[in-house]
KOLPA-285428 format. One line per 10 residues: number of its first residue (from 1); their letters; for each residue x, y, z of C-alpha. Coordinates in Angstrom, 3 decimals, padded with zeros to 6 digits. Layout:
% KOLPA-285428
NUM = A = X,Y,Z ~ ...
% end
This chain:
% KOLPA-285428
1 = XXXXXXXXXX = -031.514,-052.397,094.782 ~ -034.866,-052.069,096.475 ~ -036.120,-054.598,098.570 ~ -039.248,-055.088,096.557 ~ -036.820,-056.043,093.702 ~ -035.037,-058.360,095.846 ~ -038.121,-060.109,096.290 ~ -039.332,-060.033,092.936 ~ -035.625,-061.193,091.642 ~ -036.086,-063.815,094.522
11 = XXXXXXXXXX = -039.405,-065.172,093.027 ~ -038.301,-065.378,089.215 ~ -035.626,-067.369,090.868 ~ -037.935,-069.818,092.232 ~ -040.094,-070.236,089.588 ~ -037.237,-071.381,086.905 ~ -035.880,-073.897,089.365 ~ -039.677,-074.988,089.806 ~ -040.220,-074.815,085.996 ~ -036.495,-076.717,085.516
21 = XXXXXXXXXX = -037.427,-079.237,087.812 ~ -040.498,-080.295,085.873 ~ -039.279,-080.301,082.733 ~ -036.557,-082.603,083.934 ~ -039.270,-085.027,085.379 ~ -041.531,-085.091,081.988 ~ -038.134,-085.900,080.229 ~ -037.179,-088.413,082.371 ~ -040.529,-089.747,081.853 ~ -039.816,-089.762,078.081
31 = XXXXXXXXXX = -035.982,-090.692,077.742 ~ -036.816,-093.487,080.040 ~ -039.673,-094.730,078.090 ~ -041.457,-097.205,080.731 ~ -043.377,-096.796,084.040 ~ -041.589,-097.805,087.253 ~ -044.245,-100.320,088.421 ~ -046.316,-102.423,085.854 ~ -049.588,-104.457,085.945 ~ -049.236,-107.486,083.985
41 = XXXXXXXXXX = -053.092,-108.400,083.525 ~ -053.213,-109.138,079.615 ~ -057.475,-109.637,080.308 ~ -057.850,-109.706,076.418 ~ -055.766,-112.640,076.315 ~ -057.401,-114.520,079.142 ~ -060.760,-113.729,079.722 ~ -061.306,-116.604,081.900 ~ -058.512,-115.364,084.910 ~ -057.239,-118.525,086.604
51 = XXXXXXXXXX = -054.513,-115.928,088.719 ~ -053.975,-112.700,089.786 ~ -052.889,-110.107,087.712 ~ -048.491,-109.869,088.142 ~ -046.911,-106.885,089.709 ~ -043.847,-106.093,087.707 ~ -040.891,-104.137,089.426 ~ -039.865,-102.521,085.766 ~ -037.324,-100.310,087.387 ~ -035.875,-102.986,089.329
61 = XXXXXXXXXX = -035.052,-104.710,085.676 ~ -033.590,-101.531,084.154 ~ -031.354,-100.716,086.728 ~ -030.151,-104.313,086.808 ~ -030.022,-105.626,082.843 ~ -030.023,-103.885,079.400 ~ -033.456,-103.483,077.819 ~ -032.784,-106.273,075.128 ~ -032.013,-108.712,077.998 ~ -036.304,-109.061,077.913
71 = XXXXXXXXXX = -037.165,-107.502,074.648 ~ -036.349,-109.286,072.164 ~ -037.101,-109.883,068.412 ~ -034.983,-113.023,067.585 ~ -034.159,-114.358,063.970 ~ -031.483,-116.935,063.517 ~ -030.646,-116.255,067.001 ~ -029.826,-112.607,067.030 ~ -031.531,-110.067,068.636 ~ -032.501,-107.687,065.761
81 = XXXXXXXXXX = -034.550,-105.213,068.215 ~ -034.201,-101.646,067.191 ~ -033.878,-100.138,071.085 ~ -035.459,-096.606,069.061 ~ -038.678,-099.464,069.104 ~ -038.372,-099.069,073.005 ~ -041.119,-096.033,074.287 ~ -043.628,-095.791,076.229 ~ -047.068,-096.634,074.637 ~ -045.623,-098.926,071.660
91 = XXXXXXXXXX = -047.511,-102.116,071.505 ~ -045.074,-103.745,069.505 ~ -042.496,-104.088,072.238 ~ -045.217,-105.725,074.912 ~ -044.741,-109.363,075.128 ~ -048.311,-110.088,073.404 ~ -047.273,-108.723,070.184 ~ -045.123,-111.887,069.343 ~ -046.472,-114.406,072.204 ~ -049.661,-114.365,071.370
101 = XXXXXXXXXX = -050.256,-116.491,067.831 ~ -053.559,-118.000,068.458 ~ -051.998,-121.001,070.506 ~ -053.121,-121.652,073.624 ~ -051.073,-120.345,077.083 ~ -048.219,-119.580,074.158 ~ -048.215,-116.120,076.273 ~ -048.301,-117.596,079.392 ~ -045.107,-120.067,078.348 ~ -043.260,-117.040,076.544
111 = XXXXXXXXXX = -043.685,-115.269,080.514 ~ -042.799,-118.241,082.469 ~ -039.656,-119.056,080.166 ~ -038.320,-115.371,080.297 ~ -039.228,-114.471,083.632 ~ -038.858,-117.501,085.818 ~ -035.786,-118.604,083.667 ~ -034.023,-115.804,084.674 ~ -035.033,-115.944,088.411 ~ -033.741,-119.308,088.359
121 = XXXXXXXXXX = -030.506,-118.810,086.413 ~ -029.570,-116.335,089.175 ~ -030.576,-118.245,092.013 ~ -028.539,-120.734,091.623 ~ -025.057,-118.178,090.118 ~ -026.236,-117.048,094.005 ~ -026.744,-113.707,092.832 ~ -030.209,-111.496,094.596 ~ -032.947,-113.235,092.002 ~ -037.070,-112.718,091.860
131 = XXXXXXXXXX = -039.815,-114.853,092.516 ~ -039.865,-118.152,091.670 ~ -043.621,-119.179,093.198 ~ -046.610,-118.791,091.620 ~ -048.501,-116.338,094.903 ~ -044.958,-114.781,094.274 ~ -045.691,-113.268,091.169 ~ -049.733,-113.283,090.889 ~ -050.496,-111.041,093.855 ~ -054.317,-111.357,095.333
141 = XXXXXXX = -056.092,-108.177,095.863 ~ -055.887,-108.603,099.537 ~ -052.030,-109.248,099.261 ~ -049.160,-106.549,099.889 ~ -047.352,-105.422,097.149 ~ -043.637,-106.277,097.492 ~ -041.070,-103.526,097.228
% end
């Protein structure tokens, strides 16, 4: 084998793990259906903002609870969520979809109920919980992120 060959055998090589590699992040992307770090601003609901937007950790769920731990679609209490309903980009699964029925803060409650609920519930089991504070959650502009 010439040593231009090498090289050019050395080169395809590359370029499949390169081309492997991608493929397996775009599917990742897709199987895993949600960004890692979400902006919880809902503007079209409030127009007037009272707070800062809410910086949600979505990863840090998913690696902790099952998906229909937060999304939920109850009737006479049972989950009935189809987890195929779970993808990036469907509406239907954001909290708005059901929260938001004309009544006022009803989105705001549904938030505070699930979110905060669940902080609390594992503070005091004394497992690792989230935020409990209001500047906890709604993060100023001039605020670090927490990670």
């Amino acid at each position: 084998m010439t040593l231009k060959r090498m090289i050019a055998n050395i080169n395809n090589g590359f370029y499949i793990v390169m081309l492997c590699g991608l493929i397996s992040l775009l599917a990742s992307s897709i199987v895993f259906g949600q960004e890692d770090d979400l902006l919880l601003n809902n503007t079209d609901a409030y127009p007037i903002v009272q707070r800062a937007s809410v910086y949600f950790p979505h990863d840090l769920h998913t690696d902790s609870f099952d998906c229909l731990y937060c999304h939920h679609d109850y009737l006479d209490g049972q989950n009935n969520l189809d987890t195929d309903e779970l993808y990036e980009g469907n509406s239907a699964i954001r909290c708005r979809a059901c929260h938001d029925k004309g009544l006022k803060n009803e989105l705001k409650r549904a938030y505070h109920k699930q979110c905060l609920g669940c902080h609390r519930e594992s503070r005091i089991k004394g497992v690792p919980s989230g935020p409990e504070l209001c500047g906890e959650c709604h993060i100023k502009k001039n605020q670090s992120i927490p990670h």
